[in-house]
Structure formats: structure tokens, C-alpha cells
N, C-alpha and C positions, 0 to 999 in steps of 0.2 A: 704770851698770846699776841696774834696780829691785832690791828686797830680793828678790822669787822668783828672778830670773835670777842672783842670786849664790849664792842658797841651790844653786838646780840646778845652777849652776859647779861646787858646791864639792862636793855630793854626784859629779857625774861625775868631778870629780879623785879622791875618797877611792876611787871604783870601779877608776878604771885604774890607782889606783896598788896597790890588792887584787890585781886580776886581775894587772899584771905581776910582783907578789911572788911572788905563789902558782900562777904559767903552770904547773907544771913539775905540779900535783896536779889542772890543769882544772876552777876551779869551775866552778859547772853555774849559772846564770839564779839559781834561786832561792837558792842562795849569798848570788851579790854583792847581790843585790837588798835579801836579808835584812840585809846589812851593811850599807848604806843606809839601811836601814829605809826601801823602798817596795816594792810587790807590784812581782811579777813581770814582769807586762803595762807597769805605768806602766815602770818601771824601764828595760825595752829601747826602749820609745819616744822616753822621755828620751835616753837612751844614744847610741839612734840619730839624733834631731835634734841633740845637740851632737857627738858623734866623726863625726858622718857615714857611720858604719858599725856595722853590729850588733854587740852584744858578742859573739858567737861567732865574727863574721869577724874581729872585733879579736883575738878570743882567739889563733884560727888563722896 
């Protein structure tokens, strides 16, 4: 993999591993995003091209 596809690996790891810590309090988009450190918009996009599904479907 190039250096961005690992960097966005590794941010989508750090996010699902956030959201499945903290399922039970529902962070909200700009939460995990902020965790990340990426906006909100980039964030689900990413999200969404690597888990193949939206962070709120995932969340659900």
C-alpha cells in the first residue's frame, strides 16, 4: 500500500475501534471525526469507501 492508503487504514482502524468502545454513549459524526482529526464530510466518505458502510449504519 502507498503511504496515504495506510495513513487512511489506520485512521479508519483508530475510528471503529472509538465507535465500538464508546457504542453504548452513540458518538455522533463529528465525534469520531474530530478523533481522527478529519471534518466531518471527509471522514464519512472515507469511512464509507473503506468499511463499506456508513459510520451510522456501522454504528447501528
Amino acid at each position: 500500500m502507498k503511504e496515504k492508503e495506510i495513513t487512511n487504514f489506520n485512521r479508519i482502524e483508530e475510528a471503529i475501534s472509538y465507535i465500538t468502545t464508546n457504542f453504548k454513549s452513540q458518538p455522533g459524526l463529528e465525534e469520531v471525526a474530530e478523533k481522527i482529526h478529519l471534518s466531518p464530510y471527509h471522514f464519512q466518505r472515507l469511512f464509507t469507501d473503506w468499511a463499506g458502510v456508513s459510520p451510522k449504519k456501522f454504528l447501528q
